[in-house]
KOLGU-4560 file (N, C-alpha, C; in nm, 3 decimals, padded with zeros to 5 digits):
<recs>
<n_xx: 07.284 n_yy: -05.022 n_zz: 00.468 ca_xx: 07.212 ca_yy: -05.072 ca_zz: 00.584 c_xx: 07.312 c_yy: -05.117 c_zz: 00.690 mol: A seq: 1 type: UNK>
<n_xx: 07.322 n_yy: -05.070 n_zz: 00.821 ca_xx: 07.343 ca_yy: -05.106 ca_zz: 00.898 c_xx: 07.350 c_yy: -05.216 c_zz: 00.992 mol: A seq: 2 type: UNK>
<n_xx: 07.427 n_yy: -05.327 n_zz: 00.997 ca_xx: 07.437 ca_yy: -05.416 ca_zz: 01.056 c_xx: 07.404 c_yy: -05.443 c_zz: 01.184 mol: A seq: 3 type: UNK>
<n_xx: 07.307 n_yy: -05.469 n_zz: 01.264 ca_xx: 07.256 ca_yy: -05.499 ca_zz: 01.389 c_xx: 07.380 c_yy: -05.534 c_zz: 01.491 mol: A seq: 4 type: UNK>
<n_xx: 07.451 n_yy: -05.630 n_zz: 01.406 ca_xx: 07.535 ca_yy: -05.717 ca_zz: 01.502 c_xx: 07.700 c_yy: -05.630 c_zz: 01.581 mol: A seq: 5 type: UNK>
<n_xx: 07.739 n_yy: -05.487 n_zz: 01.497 ca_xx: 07.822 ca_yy: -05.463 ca_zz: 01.491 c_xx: 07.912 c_yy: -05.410 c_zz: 01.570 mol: A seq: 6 type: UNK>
<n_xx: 08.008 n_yy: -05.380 n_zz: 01.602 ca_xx: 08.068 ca_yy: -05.391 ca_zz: 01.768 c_xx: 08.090 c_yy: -05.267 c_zz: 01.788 mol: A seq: 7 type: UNK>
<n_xx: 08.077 n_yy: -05.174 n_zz: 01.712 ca_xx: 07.994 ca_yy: -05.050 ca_zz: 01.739 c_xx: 08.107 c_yy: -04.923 c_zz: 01.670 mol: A seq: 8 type: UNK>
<n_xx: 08.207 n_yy: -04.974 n_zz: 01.613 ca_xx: 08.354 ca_yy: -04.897 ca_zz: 01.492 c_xx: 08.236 c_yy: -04.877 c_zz: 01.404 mol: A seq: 9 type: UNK>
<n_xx: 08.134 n_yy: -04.905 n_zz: 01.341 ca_xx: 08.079 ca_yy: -04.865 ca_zz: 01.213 c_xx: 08.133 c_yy: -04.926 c_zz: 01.088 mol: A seq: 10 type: UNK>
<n_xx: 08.232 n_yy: -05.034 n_zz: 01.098 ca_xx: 08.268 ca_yy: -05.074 ca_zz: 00.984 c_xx: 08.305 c_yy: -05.228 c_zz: 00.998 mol: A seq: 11 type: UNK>
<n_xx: 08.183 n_yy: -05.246 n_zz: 01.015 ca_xx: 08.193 ca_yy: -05.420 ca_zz: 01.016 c_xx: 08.111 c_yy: -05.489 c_zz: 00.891 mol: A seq: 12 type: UNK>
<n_xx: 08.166 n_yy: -05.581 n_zz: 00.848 ca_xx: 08.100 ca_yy: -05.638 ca_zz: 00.726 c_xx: 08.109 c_yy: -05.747 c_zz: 00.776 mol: A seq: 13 type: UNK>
<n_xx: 07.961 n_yy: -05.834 n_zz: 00.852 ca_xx: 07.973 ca_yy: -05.962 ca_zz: 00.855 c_xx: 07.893 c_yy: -06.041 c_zz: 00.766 mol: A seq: 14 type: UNK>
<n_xx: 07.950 n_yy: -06.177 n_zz: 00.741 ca_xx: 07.909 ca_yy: -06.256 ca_zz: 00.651 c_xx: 07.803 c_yy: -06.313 c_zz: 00.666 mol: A seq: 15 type: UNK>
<n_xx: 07.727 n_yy: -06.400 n_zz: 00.619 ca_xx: 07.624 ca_yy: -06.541 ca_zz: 00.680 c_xx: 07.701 c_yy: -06.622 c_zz: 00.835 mol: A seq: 16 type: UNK>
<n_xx: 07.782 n_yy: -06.667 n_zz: 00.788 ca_xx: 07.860 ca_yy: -06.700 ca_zz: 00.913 c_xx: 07.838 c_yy: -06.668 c_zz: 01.006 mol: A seq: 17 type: UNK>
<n_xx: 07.855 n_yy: -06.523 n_zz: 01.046 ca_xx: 07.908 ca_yy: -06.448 ca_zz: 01.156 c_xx: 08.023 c_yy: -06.423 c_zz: 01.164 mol: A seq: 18 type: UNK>
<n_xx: 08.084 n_yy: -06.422 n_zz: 01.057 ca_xx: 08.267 ca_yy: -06.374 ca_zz: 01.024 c_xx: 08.237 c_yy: -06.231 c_zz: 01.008 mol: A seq: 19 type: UNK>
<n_xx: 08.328 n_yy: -06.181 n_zz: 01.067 ca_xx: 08.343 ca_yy: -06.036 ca_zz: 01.038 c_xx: 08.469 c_yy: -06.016 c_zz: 01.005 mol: A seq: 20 type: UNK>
<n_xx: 08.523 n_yy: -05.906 n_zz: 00.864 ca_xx: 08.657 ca_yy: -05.876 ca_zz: 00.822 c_xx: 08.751 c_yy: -05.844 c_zz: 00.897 mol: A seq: 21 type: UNK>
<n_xx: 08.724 n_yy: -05.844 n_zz: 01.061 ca_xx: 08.848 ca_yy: -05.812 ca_zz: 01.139 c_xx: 08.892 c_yy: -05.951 c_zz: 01.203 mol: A seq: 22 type: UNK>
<n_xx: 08.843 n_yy: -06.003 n_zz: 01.207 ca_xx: 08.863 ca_yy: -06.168 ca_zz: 01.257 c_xx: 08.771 c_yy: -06.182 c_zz: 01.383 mol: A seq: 23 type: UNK>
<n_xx: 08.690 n_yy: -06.121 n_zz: 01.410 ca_xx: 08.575 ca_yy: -06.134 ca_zz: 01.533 c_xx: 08.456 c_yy: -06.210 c_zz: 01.454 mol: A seq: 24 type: UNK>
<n_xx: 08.395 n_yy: -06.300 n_zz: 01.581 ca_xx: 08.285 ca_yy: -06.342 ca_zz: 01.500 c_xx: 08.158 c_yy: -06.290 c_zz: 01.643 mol: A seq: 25 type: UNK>
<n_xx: 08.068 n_yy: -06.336 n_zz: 01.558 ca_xx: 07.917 ca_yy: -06.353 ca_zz: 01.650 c_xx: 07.875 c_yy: -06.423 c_zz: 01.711 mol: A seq: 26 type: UNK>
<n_xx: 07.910 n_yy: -06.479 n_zz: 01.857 ca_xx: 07.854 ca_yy: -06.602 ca_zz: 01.943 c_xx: 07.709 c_yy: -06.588 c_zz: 01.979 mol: A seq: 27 type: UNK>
<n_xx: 07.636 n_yy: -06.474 n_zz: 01.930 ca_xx: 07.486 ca_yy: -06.495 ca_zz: 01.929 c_xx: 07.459 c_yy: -06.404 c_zz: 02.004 mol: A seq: 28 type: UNK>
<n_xx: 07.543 n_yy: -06.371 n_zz: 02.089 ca_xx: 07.495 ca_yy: -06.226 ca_zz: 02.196 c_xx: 07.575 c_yy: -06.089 c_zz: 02.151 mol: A seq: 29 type: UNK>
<n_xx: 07.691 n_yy: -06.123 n_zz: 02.112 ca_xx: 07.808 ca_yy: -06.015 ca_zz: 02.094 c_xx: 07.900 c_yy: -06.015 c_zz: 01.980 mol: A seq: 30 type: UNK>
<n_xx: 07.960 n_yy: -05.928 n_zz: 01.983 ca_xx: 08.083 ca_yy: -05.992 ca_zz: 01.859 c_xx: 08.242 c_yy: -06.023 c_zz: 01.934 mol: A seq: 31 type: UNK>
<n_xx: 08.302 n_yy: -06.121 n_zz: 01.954 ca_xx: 08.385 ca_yy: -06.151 ca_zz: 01.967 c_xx: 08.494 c_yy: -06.214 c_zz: 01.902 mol: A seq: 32 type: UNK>
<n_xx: 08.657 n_yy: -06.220 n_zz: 01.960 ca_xx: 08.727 ca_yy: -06.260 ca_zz: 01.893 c_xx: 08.741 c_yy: -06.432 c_zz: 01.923 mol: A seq: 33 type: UNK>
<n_xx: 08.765 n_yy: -06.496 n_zz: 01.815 ca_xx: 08.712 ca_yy: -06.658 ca_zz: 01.867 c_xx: 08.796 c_yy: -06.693 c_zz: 02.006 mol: A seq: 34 type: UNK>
<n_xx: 08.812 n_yy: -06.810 n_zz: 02.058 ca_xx: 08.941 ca_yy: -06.872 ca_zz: 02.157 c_xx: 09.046 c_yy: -06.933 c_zz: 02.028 mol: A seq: 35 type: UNK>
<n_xx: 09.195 n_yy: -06.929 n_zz: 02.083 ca_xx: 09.256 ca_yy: -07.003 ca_zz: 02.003 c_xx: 09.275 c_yy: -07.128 c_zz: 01.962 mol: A seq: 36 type: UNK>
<n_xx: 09.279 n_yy: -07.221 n_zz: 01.889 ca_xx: 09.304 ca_yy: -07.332 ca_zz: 01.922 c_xx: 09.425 c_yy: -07.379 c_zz: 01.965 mol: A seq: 37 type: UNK>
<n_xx: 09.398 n_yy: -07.481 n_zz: 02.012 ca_xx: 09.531 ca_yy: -07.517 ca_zz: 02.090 c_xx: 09.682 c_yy: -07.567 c_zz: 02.002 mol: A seq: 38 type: UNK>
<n_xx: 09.800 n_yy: -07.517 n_zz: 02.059 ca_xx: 09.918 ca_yy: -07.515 ca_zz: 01.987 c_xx: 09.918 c_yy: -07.368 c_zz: 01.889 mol: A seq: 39 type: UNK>
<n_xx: 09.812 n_yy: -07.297 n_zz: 01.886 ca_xx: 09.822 ca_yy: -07.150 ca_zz: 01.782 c_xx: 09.896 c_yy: -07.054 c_zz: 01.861 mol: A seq: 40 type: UNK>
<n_xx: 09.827 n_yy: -07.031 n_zz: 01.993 ca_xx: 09.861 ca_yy: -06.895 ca_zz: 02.025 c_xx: 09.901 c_yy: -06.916 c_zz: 02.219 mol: A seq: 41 type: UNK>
<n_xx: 09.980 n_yy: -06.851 n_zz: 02.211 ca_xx: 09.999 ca_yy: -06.857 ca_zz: 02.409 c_xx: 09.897 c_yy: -06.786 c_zz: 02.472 mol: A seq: 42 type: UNK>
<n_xx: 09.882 n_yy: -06.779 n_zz: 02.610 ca_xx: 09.743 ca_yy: -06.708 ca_zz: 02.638 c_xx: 09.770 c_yy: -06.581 c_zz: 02.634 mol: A seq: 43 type: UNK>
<n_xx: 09.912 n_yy: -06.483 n_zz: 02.624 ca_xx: 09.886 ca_yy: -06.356 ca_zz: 02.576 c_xx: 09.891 c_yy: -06.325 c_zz: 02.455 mol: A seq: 44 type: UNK>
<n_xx: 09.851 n_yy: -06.425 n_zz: 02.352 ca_xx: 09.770 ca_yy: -06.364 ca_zz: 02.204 c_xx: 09.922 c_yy: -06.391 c_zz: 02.111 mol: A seq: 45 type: UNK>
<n_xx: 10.030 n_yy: -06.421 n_zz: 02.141 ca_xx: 10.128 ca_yy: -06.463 ca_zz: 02.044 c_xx: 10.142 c_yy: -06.598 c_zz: 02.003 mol: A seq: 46 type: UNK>
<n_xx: 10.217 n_yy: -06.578 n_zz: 01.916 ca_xx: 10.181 ca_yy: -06.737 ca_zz: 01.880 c_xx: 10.357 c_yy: -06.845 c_zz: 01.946 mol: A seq: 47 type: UNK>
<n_xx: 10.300 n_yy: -06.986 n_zz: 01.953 ca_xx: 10.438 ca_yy: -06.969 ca_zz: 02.062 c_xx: 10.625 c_yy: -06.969 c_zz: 01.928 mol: A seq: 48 type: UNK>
<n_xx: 10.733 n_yy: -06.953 n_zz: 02.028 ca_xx: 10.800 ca_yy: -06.944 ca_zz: 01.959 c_xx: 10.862 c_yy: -07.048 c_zz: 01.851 mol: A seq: 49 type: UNK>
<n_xx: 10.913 n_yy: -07.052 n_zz: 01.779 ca_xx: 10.973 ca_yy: -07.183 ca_zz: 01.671 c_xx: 11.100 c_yy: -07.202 c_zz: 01.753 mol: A seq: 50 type: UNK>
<n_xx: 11.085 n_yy: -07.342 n_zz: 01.718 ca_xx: 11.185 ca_yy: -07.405 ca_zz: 01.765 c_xx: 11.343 c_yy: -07.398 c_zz: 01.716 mol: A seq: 51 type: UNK>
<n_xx: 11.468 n_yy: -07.404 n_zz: 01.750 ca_xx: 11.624 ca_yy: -07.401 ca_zz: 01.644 c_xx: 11.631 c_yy: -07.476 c_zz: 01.620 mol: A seq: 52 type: UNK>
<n_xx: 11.664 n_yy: -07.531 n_zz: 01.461 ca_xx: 11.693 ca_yy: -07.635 ca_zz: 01.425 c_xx: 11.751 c_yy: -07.736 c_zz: 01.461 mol: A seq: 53 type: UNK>
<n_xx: 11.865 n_yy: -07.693 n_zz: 01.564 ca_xx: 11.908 ca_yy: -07.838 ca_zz: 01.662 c_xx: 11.902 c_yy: -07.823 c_zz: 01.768 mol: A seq: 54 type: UNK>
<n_xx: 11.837 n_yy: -07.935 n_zz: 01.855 ca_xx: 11.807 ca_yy: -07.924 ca_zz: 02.027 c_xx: 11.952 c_yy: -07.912 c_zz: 02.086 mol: A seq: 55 type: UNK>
<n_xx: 12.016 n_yy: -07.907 n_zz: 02.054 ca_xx: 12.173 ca_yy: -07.870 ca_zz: 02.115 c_xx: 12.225 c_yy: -07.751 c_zz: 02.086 mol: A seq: 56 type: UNK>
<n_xx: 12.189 n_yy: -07.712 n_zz: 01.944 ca_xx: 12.205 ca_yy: -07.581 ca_zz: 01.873 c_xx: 12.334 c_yy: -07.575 c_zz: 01.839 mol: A seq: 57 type: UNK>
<n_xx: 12.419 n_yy: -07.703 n_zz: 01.823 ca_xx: 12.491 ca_yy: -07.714 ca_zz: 01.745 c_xx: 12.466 c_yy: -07.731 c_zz: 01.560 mol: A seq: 58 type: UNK>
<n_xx: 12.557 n_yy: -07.683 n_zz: 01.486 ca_xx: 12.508 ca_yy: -07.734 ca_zz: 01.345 c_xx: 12.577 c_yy: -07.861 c_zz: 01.300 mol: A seq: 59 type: UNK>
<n_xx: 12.427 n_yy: -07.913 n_zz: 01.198 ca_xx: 12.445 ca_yy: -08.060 ca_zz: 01.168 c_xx: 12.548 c_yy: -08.059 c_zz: 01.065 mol: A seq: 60 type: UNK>
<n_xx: 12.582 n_yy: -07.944 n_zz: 01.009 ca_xx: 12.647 ca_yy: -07.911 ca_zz: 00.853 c_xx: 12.794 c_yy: -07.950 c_zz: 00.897 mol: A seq: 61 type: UNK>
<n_xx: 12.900 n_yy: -08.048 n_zz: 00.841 ca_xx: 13.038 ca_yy: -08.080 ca_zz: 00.882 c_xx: 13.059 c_yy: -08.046 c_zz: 00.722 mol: A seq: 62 type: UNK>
</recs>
């Protein structure tokens, strides 16, 4: 059976939720991918970079 909700690939399996196995969910009209929360991701979809272990980037190791 065919899923009503599905974003139209043919291979969506969503849950009760509205989780679907690609990481899109269902805001009730569409299927979308959620917003990030904040500190996850920069606004072009990466996540931001890690920091070097020393703010000088000298090493602590003597």
């Amino acid at each position: 059976m065919e899923d009503s909700r599905c974003c139209g690939t043919g291979t969506c399996i969503i849950n009760e939720d509205g989780q679907c196995w690609c990481g899109q969910r269902w805001d009730g009209t569409r299927m979308c991918f959620p917003e990030p929360v904040d500190g996850q991701a920069d606004g072009d979809g990466t996540a931001p970079p890690s920091r070097p272990a020393s703010a000088n980037g000298e090493d602590n190791a003597h």
